[in-house]
C-alpha positions in Angstrom: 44.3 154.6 -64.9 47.6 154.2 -66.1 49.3 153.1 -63.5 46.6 150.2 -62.4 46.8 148.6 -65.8 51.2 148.7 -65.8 50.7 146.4 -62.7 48.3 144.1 -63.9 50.2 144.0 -67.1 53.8 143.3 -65.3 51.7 140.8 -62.6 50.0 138.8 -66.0 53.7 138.4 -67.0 55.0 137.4 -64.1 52.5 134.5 -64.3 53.0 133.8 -67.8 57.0 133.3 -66.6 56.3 131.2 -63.8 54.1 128.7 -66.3 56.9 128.7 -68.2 58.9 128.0 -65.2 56.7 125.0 -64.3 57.0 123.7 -68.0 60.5 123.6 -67.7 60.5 121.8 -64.6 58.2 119.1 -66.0 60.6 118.7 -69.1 64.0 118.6 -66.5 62.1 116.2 -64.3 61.5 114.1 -67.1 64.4 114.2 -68.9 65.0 110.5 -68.1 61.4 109.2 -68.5 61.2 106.8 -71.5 59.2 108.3 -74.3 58.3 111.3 -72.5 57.0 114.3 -74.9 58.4 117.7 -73.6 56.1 120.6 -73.0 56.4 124.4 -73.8 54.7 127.4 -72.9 53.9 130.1 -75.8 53.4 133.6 -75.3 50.1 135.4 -77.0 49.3 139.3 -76.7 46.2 140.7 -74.9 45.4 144.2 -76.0 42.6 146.3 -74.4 40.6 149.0 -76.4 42.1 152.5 -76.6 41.1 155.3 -76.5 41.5 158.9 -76.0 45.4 159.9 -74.8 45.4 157.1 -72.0 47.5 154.2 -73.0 46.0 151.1 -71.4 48.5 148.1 -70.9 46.9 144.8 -72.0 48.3 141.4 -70.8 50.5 138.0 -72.1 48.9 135.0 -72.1 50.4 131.5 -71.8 49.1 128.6 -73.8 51.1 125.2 -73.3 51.6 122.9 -76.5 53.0 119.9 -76.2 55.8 117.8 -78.7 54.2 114.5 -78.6 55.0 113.8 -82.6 58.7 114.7 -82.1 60.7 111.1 -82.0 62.7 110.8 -79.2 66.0 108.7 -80.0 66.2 105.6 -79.6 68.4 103.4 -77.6 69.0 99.2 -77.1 68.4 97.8 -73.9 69.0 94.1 -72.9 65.4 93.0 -72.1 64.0 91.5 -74.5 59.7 92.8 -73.7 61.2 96.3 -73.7 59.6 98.2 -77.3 60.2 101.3 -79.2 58.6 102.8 -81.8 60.6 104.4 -84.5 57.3 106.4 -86.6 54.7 108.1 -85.7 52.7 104.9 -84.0 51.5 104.7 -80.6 51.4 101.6 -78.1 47.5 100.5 -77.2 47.6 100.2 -73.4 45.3 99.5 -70.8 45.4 100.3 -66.7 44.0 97.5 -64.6 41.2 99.4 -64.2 40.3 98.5 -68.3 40.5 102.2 -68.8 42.1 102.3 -72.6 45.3 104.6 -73.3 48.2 105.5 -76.0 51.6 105.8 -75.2 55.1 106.0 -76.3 56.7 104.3 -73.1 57.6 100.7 -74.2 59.4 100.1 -70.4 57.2 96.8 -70.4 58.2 94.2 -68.1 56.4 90.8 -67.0 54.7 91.1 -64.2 55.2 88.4 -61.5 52.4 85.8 -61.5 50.3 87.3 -63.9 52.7 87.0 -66.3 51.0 90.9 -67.9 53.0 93.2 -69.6 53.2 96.3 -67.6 55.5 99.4 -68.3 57.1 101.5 -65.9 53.5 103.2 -65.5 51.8 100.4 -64.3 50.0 100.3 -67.8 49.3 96.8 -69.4 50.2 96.3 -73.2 47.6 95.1 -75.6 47.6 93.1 -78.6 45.7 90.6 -81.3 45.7 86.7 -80.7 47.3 84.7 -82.4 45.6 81.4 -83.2 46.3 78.5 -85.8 48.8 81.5 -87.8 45.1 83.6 -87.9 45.3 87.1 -86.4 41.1 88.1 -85.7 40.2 91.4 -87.7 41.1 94.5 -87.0 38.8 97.4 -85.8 40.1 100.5 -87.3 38.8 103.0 -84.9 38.1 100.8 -81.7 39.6 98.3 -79.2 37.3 95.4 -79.8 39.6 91.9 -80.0 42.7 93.7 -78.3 43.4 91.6 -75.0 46.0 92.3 -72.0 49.0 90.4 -73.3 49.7 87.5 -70.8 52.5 85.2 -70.7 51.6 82.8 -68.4 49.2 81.8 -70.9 51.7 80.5 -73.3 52.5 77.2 -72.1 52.7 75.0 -75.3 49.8 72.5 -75.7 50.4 69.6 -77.7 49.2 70.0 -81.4 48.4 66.9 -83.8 49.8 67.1 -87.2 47.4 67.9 -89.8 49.0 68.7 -92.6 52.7 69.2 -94.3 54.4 69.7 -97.7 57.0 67.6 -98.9 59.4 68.9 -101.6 62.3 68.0 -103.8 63.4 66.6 -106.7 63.4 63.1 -108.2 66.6 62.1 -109.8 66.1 60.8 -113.6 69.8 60.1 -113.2 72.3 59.3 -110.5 76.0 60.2 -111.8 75.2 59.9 -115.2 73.3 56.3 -114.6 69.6 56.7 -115.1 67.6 55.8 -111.9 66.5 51.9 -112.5 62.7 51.6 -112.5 61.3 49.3 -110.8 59.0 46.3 -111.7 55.3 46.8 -110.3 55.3 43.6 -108.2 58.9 45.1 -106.5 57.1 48.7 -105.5 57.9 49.1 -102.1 54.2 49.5 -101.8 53.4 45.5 -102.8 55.6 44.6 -99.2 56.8 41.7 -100.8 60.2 39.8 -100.5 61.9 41.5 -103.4 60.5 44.8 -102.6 63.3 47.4 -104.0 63.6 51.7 -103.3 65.2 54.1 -106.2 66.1 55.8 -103.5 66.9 55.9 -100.0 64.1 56.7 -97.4 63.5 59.9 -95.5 62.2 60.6 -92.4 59.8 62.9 -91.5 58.6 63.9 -87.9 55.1 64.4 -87.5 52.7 64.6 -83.8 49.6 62.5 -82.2 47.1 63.7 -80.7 48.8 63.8 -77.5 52.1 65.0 -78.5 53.8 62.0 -79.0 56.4 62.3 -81.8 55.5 60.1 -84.7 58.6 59.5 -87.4 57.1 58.4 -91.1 59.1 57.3 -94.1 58.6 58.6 -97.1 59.6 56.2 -99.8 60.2 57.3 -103.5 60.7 54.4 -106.4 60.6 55.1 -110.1 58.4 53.2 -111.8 57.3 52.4 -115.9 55.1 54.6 -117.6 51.8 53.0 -117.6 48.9 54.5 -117.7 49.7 57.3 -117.8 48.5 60.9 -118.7 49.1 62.1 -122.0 52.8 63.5 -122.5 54.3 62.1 -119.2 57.9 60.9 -119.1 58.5 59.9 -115.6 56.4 57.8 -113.3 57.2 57.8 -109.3 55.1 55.9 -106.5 55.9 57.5 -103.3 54.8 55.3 -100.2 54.7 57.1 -96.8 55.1 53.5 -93.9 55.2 54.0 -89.7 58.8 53.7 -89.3 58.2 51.7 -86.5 57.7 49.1 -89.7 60.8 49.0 -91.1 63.4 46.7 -91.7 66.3 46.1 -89.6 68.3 46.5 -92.8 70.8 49.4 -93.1 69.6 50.4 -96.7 65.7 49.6 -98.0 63.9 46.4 -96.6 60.5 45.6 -96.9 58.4 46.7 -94.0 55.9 44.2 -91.9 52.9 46.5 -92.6 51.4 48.2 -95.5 51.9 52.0 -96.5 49.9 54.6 -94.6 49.1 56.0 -98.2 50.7 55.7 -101.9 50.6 57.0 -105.3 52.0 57.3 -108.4 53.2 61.1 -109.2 53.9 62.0 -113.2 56.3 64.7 -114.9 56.3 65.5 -118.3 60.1 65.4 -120.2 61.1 68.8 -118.6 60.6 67.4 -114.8 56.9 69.0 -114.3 54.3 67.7 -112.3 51.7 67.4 -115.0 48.5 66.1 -113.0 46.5 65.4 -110.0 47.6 64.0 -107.5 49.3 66.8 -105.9 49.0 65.5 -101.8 49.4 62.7 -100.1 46.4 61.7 -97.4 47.5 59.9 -94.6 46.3 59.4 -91.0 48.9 59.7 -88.4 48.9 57.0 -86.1 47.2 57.7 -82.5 46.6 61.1 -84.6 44.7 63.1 -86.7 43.8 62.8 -91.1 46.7 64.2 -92.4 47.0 65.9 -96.0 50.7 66.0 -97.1 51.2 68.4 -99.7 53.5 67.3 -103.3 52.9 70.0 -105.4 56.3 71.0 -105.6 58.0 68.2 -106.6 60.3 67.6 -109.8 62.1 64.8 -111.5 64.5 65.6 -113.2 69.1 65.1 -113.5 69.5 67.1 -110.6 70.4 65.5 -107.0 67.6 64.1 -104.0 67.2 66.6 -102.1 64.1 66.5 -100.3 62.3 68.7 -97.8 59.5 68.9 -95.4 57.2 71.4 -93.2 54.2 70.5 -91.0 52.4 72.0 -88.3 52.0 70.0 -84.7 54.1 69.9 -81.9 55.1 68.7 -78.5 54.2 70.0 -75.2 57.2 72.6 -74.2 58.0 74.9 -71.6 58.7 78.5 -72.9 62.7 79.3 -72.6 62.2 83.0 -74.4 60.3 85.8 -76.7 61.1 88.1 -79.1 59.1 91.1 -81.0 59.8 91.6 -84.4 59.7 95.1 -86.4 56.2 94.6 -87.6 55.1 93.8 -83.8 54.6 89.4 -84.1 55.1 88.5 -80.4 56.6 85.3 -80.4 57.4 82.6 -77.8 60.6 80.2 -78.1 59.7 76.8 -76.9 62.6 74.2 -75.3 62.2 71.7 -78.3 63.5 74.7 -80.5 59.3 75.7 -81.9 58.8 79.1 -82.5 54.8 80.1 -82.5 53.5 83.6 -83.0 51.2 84.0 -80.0 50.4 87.7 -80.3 50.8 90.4 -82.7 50.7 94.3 -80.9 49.4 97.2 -82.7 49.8 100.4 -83.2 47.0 103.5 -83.1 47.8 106.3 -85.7 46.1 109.7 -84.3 45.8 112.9 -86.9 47.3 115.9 -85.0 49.0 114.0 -82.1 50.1 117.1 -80.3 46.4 118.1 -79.8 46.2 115.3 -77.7 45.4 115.1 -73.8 48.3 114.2 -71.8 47.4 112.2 -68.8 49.2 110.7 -65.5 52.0 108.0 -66.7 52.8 109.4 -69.7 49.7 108.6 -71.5 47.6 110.3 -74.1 43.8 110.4 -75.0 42.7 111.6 -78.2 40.4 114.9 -78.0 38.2 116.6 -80.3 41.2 118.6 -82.3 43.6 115.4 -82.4 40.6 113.5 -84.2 40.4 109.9 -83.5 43.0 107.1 -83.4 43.3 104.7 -86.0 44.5 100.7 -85.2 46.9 99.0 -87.2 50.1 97.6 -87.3 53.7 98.4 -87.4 55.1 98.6 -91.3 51.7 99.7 -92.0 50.4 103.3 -93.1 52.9 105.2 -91.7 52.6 104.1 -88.2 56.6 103.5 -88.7 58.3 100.0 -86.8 58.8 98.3 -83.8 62.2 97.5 -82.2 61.9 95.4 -80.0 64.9 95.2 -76.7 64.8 99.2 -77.2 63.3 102.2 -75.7 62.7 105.7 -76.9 64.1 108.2 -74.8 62.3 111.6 -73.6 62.6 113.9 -76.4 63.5 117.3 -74.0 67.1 118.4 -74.4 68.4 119.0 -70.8 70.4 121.9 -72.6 68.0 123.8 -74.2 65.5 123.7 -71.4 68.4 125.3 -68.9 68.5 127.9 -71.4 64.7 128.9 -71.3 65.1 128.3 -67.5 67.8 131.2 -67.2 65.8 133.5 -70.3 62.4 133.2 -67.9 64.1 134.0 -64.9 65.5 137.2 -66.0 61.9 138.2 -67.9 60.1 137.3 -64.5 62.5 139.9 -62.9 62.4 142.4 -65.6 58.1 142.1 -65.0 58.9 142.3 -61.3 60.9 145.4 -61.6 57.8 146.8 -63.7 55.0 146.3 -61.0 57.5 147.6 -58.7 58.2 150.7 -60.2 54.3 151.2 -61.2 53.9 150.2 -57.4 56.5 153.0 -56.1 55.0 155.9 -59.0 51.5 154.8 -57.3 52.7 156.0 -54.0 53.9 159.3 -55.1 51.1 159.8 -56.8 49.3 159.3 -53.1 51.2 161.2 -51.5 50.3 164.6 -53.4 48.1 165.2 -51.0 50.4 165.8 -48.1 
């Protein structure tokens, strides 16, 4: 009958209406949730079979789809483990549980004690290791090697010195005077009374093996060509002593102990180091073998201007962190070291808005969202990471009071259906009186 199938036709609208309804409640609700992905509920037609001169009414169904691709803007905050993602990336987080999720809500904050980075969710952010500058390999479509970030981890330990490079060029002249070269039984290196520099020593800082620093001299003399390769125009010996050796002299004095390591470096006419060596090898005192890298040395007019870089460190306390765009989590030590202790990825997922949404604004990949894919910020289109910002929830408290008001009046306009249907079904009844 007619009549039956106008009522289940307004009451299936009714319900699609409310859904709606609901949807718009979850997007209001959450209007201030960070990196909260807005729902909506679209309408599809029903239609039953026809036939003869009875129209039957079909029904509306509501399906909900969900705007997890659409970026949400983003905005700076002033703590510095808060993340955002400006791309198509998602954050890798874990509940304590160990259950693994994605998520756009970078909210994290250190958790007392612990020292784990949880966001507003309760949701523990996970990244790669960093150890020795080596980040461990990345599985594309899994979680293997991810760990809970943990600061209270970071404490520095001391780190021995094990290698450096030195740079910087040798003067063949100093204002217009060529360098004087030294006679061999002068070198700095023969420790002797007359013992003369070219030029004045630097200082480098290096670390033992328990964190003590360790200050070295590095000692350049120009010296005659003897000996030498083929085509070489300039001979240096470059002695590397303990400073606690040296002279009490203001300027160069011979020191009471013999160089940790020498050697004579050679350039051809143009200032090129032509031949081996190309490193220093020394051994720190109280420390480790130490290889100090030359290869970038040069000799020619232009001024002293050396240069140095080594690993090693003291023991520090942390005093801060930062995130950079491409997701290096780094810790800021009190002696003014900066190590990269963790690097935080980001999972790529096909059709993102095919995706499960879950309690805390979380996400799980499903059968039509295909699986996610690890890697890092900068990286195949996963977009960057700003770190001291959030991404706010992408529903527009405007547009959704707008659907609000539409849904209301089509839930009435369904109502006043099923009530007419309702009031033509008891006429209809009452024929027989």
């Amino acid at each position: 009958m007619g009549l039956y199938s106008s009522m289940r036709t307004s009451a299936s609208g009714m319900n699609a209406q409310s859904n709606r309804i609901s949807s718009v409640a979850d997007n209001i609700a959450n209007s201030n949730t960070t990196g909260y992905k807005r729902s909506a509920i679209e309408f599809s037609t029903l239609v039953l079979a026809q036939g003869g001169s009875d129209y039957q009414s079909g029904s509306v169904n509501s399906n909900t789809q969900y705007f997890i691709a659409q970026q949400g803007a983003i905005l700076p905050t002033s703590r510095w483990s808060n993340a955002a993602v400006q791309g198509d990336g998602f954050f890798v987080v874990q509940n304590p549980g160990g259950q693994t999720f994605l998520t756009r809500n970078g909210s994290f904050v250190p958790t007392e004690g612990t020292g784990f980075l949880e966001n507003a969710a309760g949701m523990r952010l996970m990244g790669y290791p960093i150890t020795g500058g080596v980040i461990p390999p990345v599985v594309l479509n899994g979680t293997a090697g991810l760990e809970q970030i943990q600061l209270s981890s970071l404490a520095l330990t001391p780190e021995p010195t094990t290698n450096g490079r030195y740079g910087g060029n040798f003067p063949t002249s100093i204002n217009g005077t060529p360098t004087a070269i030294v006679a061999n039984a002068d070198r700095p290196s023969a420790i002797g009374a007359s013992a003369v520099a070219s030029l004045p020593p630097y200082s480098i800082t290096v670390y033992d093996d328990v964190g003590n620093q360790v200050n070295l001299d590095v000692v350049v003399t120009r010296v005659a060509v003897a000996g030498a390769p083929a085509g070489t125009a300039y001979q240096w010996e470059v002695a590397v002593f303990n400073s606690a050796n040296r002279g009490p002299a203001a300027d160069f004095q011979p020191y009471s102990a013999a160089p940790l390591a020498t050697d004579d470096f050679y350039f051809d006419s143009q200032g090129r180091l032509t031949s081996p060596p190309a490193s220093l090898s020394l051994t720190v005192p109280n420390g480790q073998p130490m290889v100090l890298d030359m290869a970038t040395l040069s000799a020619n007019s232009a001024a002293y201007s050396p240069s140095f870089e080594g690993n090693g460190n003291a023991p520090s306390q942390v005093t801060g962190y930062d995130i950079s765009d491409d997701g290096v989590l780094s810790a800021i030590y009190a002696n003014g070291a900066r190590v990269e202790t963790f690097k935080i990825p980001l999972a790529k997922v096909p059709a993102p808005d095919k995706m499960q949404v879950t309690a805390g604004n979380t996400f799980l990949t499903t059968r039509d969202s295909g699986d996610f894919q690890i890697g890092f910020a900068t990286e195949g289109g996963r977009g960057t990471m700003e770190g001291g910002s959030l991404e706010q929830s992408n529903a527009d408290l405007a547009n959704e009071l707008t659907i609000m008001i539409e849904s209301q009046r089509n839930y009435t306009a369904n109502s006043k259906v099923f009530q007419t249907s309702a009031e033509l079904m008891d006429v209809l009844v009452n024929l027989q009186r």
